[in-house]
Legacy VTK file of the C-alpha trace (Angstrom):
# vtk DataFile Version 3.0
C-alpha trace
ASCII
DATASET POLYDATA
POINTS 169 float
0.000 0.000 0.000
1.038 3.372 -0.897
0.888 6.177 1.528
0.681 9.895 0.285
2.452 12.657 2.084
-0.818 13.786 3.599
-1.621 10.270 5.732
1.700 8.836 7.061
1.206 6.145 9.508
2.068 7.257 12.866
4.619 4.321 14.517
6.110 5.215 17.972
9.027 4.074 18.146
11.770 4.310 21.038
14.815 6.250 21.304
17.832 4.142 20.420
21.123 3.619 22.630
23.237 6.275 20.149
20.368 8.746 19.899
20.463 8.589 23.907
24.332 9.040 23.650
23.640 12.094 21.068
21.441 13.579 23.408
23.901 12.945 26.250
26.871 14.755 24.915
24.822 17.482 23.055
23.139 18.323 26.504
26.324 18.115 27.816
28.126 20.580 26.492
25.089 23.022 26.036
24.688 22.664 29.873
28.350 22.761 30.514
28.935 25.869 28.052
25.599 27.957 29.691
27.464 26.794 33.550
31.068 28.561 32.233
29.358 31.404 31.227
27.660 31.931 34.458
30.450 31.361 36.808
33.039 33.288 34.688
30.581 36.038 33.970
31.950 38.663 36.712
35.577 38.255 35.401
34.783 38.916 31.569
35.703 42.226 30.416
32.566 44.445 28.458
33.789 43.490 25.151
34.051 40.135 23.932
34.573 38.433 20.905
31.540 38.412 19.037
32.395 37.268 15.538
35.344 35.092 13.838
36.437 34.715 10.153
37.258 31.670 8.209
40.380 31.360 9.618
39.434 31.454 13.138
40.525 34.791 14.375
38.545 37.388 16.067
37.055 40.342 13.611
34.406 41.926 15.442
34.024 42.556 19.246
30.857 43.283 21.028
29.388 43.549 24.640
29.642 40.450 27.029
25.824 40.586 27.428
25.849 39.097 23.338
27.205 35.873 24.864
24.151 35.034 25.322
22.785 35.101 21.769
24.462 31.724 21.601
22.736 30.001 24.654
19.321 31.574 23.380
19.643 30.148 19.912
20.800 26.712 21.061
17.904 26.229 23.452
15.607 27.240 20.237
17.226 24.698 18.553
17.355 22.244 20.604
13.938 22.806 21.398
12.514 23.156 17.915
14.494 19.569 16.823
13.431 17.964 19.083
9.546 18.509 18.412
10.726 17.302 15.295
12.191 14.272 16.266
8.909 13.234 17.971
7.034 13.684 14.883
9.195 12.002 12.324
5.449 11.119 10.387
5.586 14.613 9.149
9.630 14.686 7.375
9.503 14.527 3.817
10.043 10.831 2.401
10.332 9.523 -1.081
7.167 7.968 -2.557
8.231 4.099 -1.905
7.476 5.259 1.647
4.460 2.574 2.674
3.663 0.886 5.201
6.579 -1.912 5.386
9.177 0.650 5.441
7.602 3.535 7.072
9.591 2.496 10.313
12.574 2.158 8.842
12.243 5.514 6.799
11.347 7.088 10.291
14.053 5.702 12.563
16.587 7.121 9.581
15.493 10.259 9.812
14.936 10.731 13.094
18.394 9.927 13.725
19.634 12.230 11.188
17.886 14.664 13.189
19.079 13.830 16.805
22.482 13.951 15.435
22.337 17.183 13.490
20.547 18.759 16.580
23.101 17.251 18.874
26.429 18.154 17.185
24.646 21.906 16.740
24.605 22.176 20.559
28.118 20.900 20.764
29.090 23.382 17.742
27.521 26.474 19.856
29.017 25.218 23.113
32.432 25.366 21.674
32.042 28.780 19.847
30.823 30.053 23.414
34.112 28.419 25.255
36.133 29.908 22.656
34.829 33.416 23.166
34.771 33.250 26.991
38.781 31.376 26.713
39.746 34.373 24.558
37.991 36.877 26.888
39.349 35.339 29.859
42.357 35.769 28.545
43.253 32.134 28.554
44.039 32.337 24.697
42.369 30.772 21.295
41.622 27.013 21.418
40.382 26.440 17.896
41.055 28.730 16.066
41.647 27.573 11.652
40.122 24.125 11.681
37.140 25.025 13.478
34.980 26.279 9.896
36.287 22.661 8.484
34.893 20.747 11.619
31.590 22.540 11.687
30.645 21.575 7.947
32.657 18.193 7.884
30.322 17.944 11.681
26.697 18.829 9.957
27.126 17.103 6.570
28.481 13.564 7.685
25.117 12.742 9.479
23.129 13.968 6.238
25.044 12.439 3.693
25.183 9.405 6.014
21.802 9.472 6.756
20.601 9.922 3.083
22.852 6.721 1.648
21.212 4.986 4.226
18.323 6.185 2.682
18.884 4.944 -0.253
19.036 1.326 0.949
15.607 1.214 2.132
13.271 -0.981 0.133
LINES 1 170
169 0 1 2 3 4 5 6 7 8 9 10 11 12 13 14 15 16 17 18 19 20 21 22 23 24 25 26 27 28 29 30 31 32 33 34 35 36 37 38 39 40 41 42 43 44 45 46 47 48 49 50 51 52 53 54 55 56 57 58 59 60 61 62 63 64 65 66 67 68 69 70 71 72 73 74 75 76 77 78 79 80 81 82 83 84 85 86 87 88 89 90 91 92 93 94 95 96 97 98 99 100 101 102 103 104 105 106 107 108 109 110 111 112 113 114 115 116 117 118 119 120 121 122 123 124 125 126 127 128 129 130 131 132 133 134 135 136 137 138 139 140 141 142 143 144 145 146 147 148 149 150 151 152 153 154 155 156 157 158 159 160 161 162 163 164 165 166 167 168
């Protein structure tokens, strides 16, 4: 049986052991990065890095208090993905999607998801260490191969995800 875009069949199905571990470090490091800011946030001078080029060096500065854009936009995005995750009926599928596959199609994607989301909490947790290091004065810990990590970091679990994909019958 076929099943258009519009009635998906809803499966449940339960978080696996790595999309636990995902979550895990993801949360990790969010909560680890938002804990750093707060104890260290007395010693940080007003300005702050709040922008890096390619190569990993510091081009703009801005007030401490923007340190918290990236806390703010994690939690959105953590929050947001993870709606998604519960839902994985309503991702978009190719049209051999049908009832024999539909968990399969769903437990791919959802991990796709967990993984993206995760390694984005990880990504903003390590900008926000950087910036607080380099306030501190404790000097750059990243710096060049940081730009190469992030997209190497959020394509690997997409182009993973989609061969995958691609093997379901």
């Amino acid at each position: 049986m076929v099943v258009d875009s519009w009635n998906k069949p809803k499966i449940r199905i339960p978080k696996t052991k790595p999309e636990w571990a995902w979550d895990i470090a993801g949360y990790t490091f969010y909560i680890g990065s938002v804990l750093l800011l707060v104890f260290v946030w007395n010693t940080l001078p007003e300005e702050v890095p709040a922008h890096y080029n390619a190569a990993g060096e510091v081009n703009r500065w801005g007030s401490k208090y923007e340190l918290f854009i990236l806390p703010i936009v994690g939690a959105f995005t953590a929050v947001f993905m993870a709606v998604f995750e519960r839902f994985p009926e309503i991702h978009s599928y190719p049209k051999r999607l049908n009832e024999s596959n539909a968990k399969e199609f769903y437990l791919n994607s959802r991990k796709i998801l967990n993984q993206v989301k995760n390694i984005c909490l990880i990504i903003f947790a390590l900008i926000l260490f950087e910036s607080v290091s380099i306030a501190a004065g404790w000097g750059s810990r990243i710096g060049m191969w940081f730009l190469p990590l992030v997209i190497v970091g959020t394509c690997v679990p997409i182009v993973t995800g989609l061969i995958r994909q691609r093997k379901i019958r």
